[in-house]
MARZAGU-425160 format. One record per residue (C-alpha): residue number from 1; residue in one letter; x, y, z. Coordinates in nm, 3 decimals, padded with zeros to 5 digits. Layout:
N
ATOM,pos,code,c1,c2,c3
ATOM,NUM,A,X,Y,Z
...
END
This chain:
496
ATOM,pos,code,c1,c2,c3
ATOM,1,X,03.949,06.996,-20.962
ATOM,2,X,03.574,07.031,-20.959
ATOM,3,X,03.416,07.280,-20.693
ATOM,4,X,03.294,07.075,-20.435
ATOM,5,X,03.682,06.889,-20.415
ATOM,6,X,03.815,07.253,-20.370
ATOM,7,X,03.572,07.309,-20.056
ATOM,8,X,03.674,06.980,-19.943
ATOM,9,X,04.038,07.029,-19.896
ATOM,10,X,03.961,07.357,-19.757
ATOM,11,X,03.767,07.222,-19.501
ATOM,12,X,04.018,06.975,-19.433
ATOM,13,X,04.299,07.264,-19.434
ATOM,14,X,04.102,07.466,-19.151
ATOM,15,X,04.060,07.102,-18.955
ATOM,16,X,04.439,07.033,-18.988
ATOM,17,X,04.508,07.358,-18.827
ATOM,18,X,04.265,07.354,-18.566
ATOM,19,X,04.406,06.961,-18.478
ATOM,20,X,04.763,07.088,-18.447
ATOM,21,X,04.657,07.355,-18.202
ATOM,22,X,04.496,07.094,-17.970
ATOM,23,X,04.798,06.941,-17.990
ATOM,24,X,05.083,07.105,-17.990
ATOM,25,X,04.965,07.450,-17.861
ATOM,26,X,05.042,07.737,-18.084
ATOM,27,X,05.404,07.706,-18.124
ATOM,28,X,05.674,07.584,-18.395
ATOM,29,X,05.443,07.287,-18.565
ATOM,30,X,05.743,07.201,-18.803
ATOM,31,X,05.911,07.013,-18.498
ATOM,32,X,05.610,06.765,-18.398
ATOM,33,X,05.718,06.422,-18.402
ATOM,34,X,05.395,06.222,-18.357
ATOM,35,X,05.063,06.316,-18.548
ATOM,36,X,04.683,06.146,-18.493
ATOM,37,X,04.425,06.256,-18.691
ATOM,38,X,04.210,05.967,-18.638
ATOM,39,X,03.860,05.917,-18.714
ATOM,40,X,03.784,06.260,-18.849
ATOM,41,X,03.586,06.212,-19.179
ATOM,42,X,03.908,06.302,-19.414
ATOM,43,X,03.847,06.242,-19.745
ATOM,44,X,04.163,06.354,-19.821
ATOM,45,X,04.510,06.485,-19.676
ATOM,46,X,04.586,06.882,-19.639
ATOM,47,X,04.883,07.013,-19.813
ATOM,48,X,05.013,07.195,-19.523
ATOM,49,X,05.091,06.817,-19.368
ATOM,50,X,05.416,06.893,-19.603
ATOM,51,X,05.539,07.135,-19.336
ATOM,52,X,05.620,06.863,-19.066
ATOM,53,X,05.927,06.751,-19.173
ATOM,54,X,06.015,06.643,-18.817
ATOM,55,X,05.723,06.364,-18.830
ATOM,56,X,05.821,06.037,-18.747
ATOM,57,X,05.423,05.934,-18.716
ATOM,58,X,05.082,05.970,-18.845
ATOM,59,X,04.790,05.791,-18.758
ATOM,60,X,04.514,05.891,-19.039
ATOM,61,X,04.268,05.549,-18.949
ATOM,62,X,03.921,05.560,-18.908
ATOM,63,X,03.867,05.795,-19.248
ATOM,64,X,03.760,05.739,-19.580
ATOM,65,X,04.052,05.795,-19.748
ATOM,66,X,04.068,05.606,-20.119
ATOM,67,X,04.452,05.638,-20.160
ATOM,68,X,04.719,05.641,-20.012
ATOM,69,X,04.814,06.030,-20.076
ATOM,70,X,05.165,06.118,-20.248
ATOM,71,X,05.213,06.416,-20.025
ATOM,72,X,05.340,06.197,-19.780
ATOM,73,X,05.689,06.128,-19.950
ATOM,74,X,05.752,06.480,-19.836
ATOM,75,X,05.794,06.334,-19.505
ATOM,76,X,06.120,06.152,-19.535
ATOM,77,X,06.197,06.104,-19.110
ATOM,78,X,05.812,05.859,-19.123
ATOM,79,X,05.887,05.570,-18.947
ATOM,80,X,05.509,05.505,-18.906
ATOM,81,X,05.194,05.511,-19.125
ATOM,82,X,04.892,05.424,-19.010
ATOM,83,X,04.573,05.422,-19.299
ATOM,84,X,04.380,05.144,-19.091
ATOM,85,X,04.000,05.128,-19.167
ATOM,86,X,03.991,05.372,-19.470
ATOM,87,X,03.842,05.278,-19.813
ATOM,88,X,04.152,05.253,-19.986
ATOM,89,X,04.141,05.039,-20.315
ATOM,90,X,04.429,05.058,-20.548
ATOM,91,X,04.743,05.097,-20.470
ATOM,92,X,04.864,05.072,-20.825
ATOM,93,X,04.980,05.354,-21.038
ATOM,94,X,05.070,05.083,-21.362
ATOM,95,X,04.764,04.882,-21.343
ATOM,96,X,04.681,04.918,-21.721
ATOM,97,X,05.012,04.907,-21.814
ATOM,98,X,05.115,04.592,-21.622
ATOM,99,X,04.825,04.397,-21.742
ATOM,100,X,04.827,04.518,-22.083
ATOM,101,X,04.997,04.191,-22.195
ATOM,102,X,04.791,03.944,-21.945
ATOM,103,X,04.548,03.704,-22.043
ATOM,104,X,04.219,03.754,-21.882
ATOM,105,X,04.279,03.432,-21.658
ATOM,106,X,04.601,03.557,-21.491
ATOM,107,X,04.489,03.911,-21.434
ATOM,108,X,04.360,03.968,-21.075
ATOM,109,X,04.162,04.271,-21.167
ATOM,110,X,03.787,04.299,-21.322
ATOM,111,X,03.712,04.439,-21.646
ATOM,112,X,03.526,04.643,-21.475
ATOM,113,X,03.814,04.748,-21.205
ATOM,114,X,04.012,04.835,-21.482
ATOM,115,X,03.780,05.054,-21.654
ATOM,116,X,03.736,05.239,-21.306
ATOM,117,X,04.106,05.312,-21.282
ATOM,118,X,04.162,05.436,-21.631
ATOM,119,X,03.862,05.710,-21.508
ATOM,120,X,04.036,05.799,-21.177
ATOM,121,X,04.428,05.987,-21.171
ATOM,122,X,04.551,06.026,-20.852
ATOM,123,X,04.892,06.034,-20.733
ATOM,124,X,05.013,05.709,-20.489
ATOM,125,X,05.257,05.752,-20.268
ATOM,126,X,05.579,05.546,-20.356
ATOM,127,X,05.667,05.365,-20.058
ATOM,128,X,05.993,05.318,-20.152
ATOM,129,X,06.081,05.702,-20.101
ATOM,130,X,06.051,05.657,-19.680
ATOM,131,X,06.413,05.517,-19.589
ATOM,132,X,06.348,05.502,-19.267
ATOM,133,X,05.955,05.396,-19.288
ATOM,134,X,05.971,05.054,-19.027
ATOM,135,X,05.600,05.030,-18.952
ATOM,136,X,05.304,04.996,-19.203
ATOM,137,X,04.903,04.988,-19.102
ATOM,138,X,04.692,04.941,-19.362
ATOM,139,X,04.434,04.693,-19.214
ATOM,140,X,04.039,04.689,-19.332
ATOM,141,X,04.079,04.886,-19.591
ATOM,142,X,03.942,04.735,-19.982
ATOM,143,X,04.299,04.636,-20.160
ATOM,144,X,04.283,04.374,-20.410
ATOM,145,X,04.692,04.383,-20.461
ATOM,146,X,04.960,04.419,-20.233
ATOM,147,X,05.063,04.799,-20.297
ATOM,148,X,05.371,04.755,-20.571
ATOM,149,X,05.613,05.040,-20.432
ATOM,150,X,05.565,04.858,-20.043
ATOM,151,X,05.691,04.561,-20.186
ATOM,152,X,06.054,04.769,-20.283
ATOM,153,X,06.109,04.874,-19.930
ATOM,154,X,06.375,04.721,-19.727
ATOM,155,X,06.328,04.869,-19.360
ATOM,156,X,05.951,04.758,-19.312
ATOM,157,X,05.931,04.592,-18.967
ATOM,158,X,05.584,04.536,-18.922
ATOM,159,X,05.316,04.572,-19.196
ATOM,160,X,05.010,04.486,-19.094
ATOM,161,X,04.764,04.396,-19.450
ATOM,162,X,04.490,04.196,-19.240
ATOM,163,X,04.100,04.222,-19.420
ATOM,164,X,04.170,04.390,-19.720
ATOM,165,X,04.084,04.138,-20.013
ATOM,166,X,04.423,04.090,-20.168
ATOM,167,X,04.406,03.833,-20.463
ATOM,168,X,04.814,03.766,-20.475
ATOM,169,X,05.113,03.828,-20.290
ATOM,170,X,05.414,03.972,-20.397
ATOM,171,X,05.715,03.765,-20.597
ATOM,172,X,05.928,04.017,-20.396
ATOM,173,X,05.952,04.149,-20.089
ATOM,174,X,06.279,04.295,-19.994
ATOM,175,X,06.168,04.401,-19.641
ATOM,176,X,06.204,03.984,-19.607
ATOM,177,X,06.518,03.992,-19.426
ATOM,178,X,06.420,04.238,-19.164
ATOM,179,X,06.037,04.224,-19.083
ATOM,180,X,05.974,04.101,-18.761
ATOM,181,X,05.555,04.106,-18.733
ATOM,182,X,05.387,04.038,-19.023
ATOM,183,X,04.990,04.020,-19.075
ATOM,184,X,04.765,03.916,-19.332
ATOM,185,X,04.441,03.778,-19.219
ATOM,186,X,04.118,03.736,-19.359
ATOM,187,X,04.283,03.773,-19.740
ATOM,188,X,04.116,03.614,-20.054
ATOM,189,X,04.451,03.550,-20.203
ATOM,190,X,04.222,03.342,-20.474
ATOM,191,X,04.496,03.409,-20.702
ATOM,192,X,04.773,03.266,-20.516
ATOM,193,X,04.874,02.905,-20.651
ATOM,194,X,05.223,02.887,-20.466
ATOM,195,X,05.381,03.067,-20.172
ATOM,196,X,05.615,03.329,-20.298
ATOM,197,X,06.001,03.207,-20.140
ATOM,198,X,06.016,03.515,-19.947
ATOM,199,X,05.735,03.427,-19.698
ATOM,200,X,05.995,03.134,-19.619
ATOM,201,X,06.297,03.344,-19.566
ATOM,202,X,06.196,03.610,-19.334
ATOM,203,X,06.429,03.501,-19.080
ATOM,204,X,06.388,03.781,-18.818
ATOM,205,X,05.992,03.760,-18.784
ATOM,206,X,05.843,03.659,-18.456
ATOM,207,X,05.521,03.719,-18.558
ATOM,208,X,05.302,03.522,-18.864
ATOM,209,X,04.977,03.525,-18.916
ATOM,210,X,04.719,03.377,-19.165
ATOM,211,X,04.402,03.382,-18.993
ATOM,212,X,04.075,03.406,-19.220
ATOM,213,X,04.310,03.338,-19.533
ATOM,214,X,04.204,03.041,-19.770
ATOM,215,X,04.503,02.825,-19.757
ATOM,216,X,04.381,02.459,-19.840
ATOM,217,X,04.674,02.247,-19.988
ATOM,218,X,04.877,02.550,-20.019
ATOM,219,X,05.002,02.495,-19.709
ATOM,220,X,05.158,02.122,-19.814
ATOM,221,X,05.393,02.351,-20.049
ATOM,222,X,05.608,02.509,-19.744
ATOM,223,X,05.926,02.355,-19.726
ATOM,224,X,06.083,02.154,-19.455
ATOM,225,X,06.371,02.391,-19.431
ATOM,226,X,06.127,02.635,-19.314
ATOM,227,X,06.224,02.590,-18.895
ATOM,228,X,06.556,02.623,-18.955
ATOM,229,X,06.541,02.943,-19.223
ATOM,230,X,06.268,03.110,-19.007
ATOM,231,X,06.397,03.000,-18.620
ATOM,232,X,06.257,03.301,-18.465
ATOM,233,X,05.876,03.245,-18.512
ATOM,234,X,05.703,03.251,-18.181
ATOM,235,X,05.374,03.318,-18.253
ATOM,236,X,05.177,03.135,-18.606
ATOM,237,X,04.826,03.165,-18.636
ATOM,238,X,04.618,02.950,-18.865
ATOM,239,X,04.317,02.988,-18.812
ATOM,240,X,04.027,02.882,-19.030
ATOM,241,X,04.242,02.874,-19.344
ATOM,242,X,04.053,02.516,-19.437
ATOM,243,X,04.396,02.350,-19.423
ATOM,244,X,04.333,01.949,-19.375
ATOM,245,X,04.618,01.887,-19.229
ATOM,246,X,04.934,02.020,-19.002
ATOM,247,X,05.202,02.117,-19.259
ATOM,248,X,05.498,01.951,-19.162
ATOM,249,X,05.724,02.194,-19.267
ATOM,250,X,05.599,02.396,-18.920
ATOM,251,X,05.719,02.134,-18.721
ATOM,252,X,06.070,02.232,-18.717
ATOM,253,X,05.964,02.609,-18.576
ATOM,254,X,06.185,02.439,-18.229
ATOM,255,X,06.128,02.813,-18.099
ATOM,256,X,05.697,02.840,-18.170
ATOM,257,X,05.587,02.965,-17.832
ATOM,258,X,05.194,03.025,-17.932
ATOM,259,X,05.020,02.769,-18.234
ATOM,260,X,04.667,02.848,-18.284
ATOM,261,X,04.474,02.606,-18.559
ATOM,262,X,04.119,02.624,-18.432
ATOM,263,X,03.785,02.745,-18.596
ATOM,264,X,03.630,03.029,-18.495
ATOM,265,X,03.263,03.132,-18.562
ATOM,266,X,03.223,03.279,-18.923
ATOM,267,X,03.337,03.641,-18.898
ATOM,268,X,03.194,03.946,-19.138
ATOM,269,X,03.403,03.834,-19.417
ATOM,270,X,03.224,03.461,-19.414
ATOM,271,X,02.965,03.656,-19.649
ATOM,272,X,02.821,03.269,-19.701
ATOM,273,X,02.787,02.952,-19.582
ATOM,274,X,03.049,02.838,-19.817
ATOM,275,X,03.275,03.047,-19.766
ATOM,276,X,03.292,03.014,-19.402
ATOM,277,X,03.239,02.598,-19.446
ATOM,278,X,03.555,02.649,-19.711
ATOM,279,X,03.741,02.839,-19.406
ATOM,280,X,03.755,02.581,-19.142
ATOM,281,X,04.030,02.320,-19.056
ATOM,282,X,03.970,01.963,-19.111
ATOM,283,X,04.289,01.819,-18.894
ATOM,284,X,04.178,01.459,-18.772
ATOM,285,X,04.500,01.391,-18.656
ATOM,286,X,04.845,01.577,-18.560
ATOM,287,X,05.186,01.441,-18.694
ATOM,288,X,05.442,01.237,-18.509
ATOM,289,X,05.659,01.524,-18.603
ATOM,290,X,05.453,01.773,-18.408
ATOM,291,X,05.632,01.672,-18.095
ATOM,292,X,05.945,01.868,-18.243
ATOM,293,X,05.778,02.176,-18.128
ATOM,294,X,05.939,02.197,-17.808
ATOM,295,X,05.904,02.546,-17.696
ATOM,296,X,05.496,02.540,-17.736
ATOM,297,X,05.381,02.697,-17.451
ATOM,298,X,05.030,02.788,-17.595
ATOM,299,X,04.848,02.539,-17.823
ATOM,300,X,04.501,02.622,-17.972
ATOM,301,X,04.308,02.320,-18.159
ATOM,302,X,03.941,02.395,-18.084
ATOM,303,X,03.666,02.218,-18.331
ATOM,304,X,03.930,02.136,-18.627
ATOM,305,X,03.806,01.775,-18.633
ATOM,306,X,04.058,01.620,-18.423
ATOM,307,X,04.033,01.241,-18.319
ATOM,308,X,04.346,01.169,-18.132
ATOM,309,X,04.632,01.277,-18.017
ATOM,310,X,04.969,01.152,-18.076
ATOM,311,X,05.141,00.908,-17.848
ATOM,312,X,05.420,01.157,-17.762
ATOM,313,X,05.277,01.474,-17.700
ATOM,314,X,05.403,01.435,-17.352
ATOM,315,X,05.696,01.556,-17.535
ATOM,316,X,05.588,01.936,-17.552
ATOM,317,X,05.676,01.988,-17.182
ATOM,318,X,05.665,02.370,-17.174
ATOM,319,X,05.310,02.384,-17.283
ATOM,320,X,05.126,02.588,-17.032
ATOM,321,X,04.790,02.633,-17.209
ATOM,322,X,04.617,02.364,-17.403
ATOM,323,X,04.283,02.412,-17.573
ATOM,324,X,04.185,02.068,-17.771
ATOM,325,X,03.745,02.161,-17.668
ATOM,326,X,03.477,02.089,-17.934
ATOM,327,X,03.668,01.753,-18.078
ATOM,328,X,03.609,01.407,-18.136
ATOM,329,X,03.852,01.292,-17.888
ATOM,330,X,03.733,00.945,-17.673
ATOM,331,X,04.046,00.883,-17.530
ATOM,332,X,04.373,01.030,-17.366
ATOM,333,X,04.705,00.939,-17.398
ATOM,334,X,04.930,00.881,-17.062
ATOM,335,X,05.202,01.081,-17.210
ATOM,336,X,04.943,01.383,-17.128
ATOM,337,X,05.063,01.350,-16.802
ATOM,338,X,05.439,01.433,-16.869
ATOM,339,X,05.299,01.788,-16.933
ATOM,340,X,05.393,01.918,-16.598
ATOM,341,X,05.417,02.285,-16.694
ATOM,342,X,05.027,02.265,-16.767
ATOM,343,X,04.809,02.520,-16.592
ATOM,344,X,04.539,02.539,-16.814
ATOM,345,X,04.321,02.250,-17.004
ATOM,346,X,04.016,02.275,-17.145
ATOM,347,X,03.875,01.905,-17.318
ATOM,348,X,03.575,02.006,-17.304
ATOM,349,X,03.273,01.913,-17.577
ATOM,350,X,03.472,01.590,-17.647
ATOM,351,X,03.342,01.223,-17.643
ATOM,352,X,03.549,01.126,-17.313
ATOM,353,X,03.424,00.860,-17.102
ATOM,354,X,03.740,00.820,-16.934
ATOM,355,X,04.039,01.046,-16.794
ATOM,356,X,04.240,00.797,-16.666
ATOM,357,X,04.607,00.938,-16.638
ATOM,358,X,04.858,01.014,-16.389
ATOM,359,X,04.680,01.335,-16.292
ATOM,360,X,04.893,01.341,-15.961
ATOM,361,X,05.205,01.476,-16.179
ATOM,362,X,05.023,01.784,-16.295
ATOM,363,X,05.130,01.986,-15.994
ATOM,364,X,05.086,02.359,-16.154
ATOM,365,X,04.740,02.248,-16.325
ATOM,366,X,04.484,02.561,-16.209
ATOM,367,X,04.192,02.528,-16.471
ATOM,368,X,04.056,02.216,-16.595
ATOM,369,X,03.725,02.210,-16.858
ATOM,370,X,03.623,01.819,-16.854
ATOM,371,X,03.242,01.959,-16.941
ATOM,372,X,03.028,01.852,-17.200
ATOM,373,X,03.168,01.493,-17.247
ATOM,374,X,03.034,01.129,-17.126
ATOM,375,X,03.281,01.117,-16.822
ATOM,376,X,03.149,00.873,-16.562
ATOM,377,X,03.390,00.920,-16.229
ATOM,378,X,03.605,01.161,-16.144
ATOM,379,X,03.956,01.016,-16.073
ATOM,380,X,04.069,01.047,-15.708
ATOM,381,X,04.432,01.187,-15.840
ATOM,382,X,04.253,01.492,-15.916
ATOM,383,X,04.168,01.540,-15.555
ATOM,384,X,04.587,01.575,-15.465
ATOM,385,X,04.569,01.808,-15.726
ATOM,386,X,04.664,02.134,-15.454
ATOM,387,X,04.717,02.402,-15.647
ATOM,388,X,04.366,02.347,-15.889
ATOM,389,X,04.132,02.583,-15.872
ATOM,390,X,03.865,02.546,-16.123
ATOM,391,X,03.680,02.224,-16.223
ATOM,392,X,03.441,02.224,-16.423
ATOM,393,X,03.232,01.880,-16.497
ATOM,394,X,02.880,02.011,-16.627
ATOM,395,X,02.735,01.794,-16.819
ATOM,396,X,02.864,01.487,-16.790
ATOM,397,X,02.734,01.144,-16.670
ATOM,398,X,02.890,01.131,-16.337
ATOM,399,X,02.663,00.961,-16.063
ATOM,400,X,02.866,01.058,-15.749
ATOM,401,X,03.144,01.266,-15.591
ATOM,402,X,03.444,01.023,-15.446
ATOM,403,X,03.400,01.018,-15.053
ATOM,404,X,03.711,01.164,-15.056
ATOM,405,X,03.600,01.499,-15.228
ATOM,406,X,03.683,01.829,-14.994
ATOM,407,X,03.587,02.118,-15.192
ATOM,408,X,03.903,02.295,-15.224
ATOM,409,X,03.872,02.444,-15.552
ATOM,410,X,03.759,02.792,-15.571
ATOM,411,X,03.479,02.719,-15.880
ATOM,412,X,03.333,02.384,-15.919
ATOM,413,X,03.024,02.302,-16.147
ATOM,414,X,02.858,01.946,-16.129
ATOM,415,X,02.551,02.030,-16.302
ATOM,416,X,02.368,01.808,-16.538
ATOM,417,X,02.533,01.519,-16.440
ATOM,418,X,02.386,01.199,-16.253
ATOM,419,X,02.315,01.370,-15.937
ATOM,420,X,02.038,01.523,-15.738
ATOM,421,X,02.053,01.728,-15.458
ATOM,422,X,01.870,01.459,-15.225
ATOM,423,X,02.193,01.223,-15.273
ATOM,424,X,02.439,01.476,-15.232
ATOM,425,X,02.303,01.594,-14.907
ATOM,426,X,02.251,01.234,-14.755
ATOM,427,X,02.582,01.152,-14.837
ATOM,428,X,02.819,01.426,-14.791
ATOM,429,X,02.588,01.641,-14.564
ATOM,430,X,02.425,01.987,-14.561
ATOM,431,X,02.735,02.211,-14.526
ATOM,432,X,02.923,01.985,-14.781
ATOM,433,X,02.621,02.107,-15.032
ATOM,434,X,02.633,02.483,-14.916
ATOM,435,X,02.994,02.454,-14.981
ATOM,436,X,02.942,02.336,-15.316
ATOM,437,X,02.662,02.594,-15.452
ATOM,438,X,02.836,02.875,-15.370
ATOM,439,X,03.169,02.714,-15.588
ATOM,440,X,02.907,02.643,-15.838
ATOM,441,X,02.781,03.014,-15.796
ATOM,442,X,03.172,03.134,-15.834
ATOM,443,X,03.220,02.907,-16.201
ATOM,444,X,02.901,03.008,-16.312
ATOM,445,X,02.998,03.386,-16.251
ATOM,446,X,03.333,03.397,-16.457
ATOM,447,X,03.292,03.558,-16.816
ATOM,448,X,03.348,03.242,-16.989
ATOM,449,X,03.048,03.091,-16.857
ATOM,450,X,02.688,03.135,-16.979
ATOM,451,X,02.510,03.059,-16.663
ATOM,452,X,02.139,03.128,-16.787
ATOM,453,X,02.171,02.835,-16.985
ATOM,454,X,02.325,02.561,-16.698
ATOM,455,X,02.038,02.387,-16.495
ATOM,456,X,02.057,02.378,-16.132
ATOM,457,X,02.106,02.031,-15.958
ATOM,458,X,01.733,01.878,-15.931
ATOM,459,X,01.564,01.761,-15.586
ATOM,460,X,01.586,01.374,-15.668
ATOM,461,X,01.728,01.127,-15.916
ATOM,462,X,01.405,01.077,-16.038
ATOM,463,X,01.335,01.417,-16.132
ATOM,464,X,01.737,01.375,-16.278
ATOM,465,X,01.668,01.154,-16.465
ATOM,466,X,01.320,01.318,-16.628
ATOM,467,X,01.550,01.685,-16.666
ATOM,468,X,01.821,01.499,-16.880
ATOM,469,X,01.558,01.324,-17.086
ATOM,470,X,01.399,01.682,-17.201
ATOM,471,X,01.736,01.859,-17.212
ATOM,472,X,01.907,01.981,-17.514
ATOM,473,X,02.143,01.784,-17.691
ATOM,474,X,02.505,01.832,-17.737
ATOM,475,X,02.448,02.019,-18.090
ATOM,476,X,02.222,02.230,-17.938
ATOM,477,X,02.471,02.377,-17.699
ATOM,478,X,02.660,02.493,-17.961
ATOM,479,X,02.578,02.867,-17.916
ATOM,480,X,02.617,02.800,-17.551
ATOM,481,X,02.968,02.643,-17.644
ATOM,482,X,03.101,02.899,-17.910
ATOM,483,X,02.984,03.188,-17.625
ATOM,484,X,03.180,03.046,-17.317
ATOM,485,X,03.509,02.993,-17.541
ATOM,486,X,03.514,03.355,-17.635
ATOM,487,X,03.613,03.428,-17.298
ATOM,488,X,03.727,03.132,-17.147
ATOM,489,X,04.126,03.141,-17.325
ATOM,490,X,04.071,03.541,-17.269
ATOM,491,X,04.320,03.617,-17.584
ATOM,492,X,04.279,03.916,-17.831
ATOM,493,X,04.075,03.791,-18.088
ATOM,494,X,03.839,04.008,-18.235
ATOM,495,X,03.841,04.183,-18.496
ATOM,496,X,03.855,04.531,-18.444
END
């Protein structure tokens, strides 16, 4: 060990101790259960971390750890190891001598990758070793495999693998039976030219996710014996994988409570146009078969291409939230209006001229996005609708409000539309247009909303009509768009 590493792992020593003291006082530290030593600059582990034997969890993220250190098998009651956001490459003690009889085309590892390992010896921790190790955190860290030894484990729970830059997956995973979250966004997996079986046996997950991973026709390969196999899925997340259509093995998931297939903005991995082009979903047009998904209660199709919907979605009654913005979608099928569970729907940045559905039956319905589409009236049904209480209709090319119209939703936004102050005034009065700026106010306030970029209602129709001529087409609200959605669904989505 050369000098400098020696004054390293002292340094790290004298941290260790100083963390436990914060912690756990001066007492007995041989009977701490629960260890965080987050986000300290560790380059590597202290020895004395051998004396916990009572540890059941360690939380080492936000380091620059390069392995994942051997000392750790010491540690036999871990149920939970957390190496997020390290530098951790290679978790793979046989490199050379596993691709010693590879051809160059099926290896997954550089010459040059290789070469680096052959130069570096440092002991891995076999995964395997933990019996009673349920919960694994490894995500943003660099691993180009998915760590061997991980793969022999049987108790894993949740592993979480998400933007590393794994080339391949497993052949086995005996953790299969038992894992119940399992996470592997933003993967290359450029290596990958079938699904292992495993990934359609896990039987007890709730939780899959592929978001950020280059799937393409990979996705055609999983089988239709996939709902019944894997029956507790709830949440599946597919976002930008560039699949180009909806696999219909997913469609017997009868259980899938949240489906998200949109595009999302390119994220840090998207180093290139290409790559993020290569990323998105092309799905013009969902299956008859997607009906089957009968316990969707969230369903996320934003900007994936999509042209119509199918005749029978009115089938997916316990959808609640429905996000089908930033489409090519001219048209609505009545069977929209079976979903009387809805509360919200967002269609906006479509091509719809008109909504004409039975909009009467969608009692619970509280948020409604019609803006950014070539709507001309707004149907009276919505005006029954009691319990609605946002509307939002900006930019449209609507010409009036039905006589009808009382103002009872709490945000409202008719704003680069067909109408100018001046008319709204001499038809529905003064206090019916003080009424309606401060709704406008309320929409434009909520954190979905960019308001510096919505125009006000102008003094005329002549001055209208002069405002829409000079205003910015529907590609160049894009930004606008991409901003407002961010917030407008209000899910977890970033990457942290």
């Amino acid at each position: 060990m050369e000098e400098n590493d020696v004054e390293d792992v002292e340094d790290v020593a004298a941290e260790f101790r100083n963390v436990l003291s914060e912690i756990h006082g001066v007492g007995d530290f041989t009977k701490l259960i629960s260890l965080d030593i987050s986000d300290r600059g560790l380059r590597v582990l202290p020895a004395e971390l051998t004396n916990l034997v009572m540890l059941k969890s360690i939380n080492a993220s936000h380091n620059v750890l390069d392995h994942v250190p051997r000392i750790l098998e010491t540690l036999i009651n871990l149920e939970e190891i957390i190496l997020s956001h390290n530098l951790i490459e290679i978790v793979d003690t046989q490199l050379n001598r596993q691709n010693a009889n590879v051809s160059s085309e099926d290896n997954i590892y550089t010459d040059e990758e290789i070469k680096q390992v052959e130069c570096v010896s440092k002991e891995e921790l076999d995964f395997s070793q933990l019996p009673r190790l349920t919960h694994v955190n490894l995500k943003k860290n660099k691993l180009v495999r998915f760590p061997e030894t991980l793969g022999k484990c049987r108790s894993i729970l949740r592993l979480d693998l998400a933007y590393n830059a794994l080339r391949s997956l497993p052949s086995q995973f005996e953790s299969a039976d038992v894992i119940e979250h399992l996470t592997l966004d933003g993967n290359l997996l450029t290596h990958v030219y079938k699904f292992p079986s495993w990934l359609f046996q896990i039987k007890r997950c709730t939780s899959l996710s592929l978001r950020y991973c280059y799937l393409d026709m990979l996705i055609e390969s999983i089988p239709r014996t996939t709902g019944v196999v894997c029956r507790r899925i709830l949440k599946l997340d597919l976002r930008n994988c560039g699949i180009k259509s909806f696999p219909i093995g997913c469609t017997g998931l009868l259980d899938l409570e949240q489906l998200k297939i949109s595009n999302l903005g390119c994220d840090e991995l998207c180093s290139t146009e290409k790559w993020c082009s290569l990323r998105k979903n092309s799905i013009f047009e969902l299956p008859v078969e997607f009906a089957n998904l009968v316990g969707l209660g969230l369903l996320e199709a934003r900007d994936i291409r999509l042209s119509k919907l199918p005749d029978n979605i009115g089938s997916l009654v316990n959808l609640t939230s429905v996000d089908i913005s930033r489409n090519s979608l001219d048209w609505l099928p009545e069977s929209l209006a079976d979903l009387v569970n809805l509360i919200t729907l967002d269609l906006s940045h479509n091509s719809l001229v008109t909504i004409i559905i039975e909009w009467h039956r969608l009692t619970k319905l509280k948020d409604l996005n019609l803006s950014f589409n070539r709507i001309c009236a707004i149907p009276t049904e919505l005006l029954q609708l009691k319990e609605l209480e946002t509307l939002d209709l900006y930019t449209n090319c609507i010409s009036d409000l039905p006589q009808a119209t009382t103002l009872h939703w709490k945000n409202f936004d008719i704003g680069g539309n067909l109408i100018s102050r001046e008319g709204l005034m001499c038809k529905h009065g003064r206090e019916f247009f003080d009424r309606y700026l401060d709704r406008q106010v309320n929409l434009r306030g909520r954190d979905y909303v960019r308001s510096e970029l919505r125009s006000s209602l102008p003094e005329s129709t002549q001055s209208n009509e002069q405002e829409r001529e000079h205003s910015p087409s529907e590609g160049d609200q894009s930004a606008y768009s991409d901003s407002e959605h961010d917030s407008w669904w209000n899910y977890d989505d970033k990457i942290c």
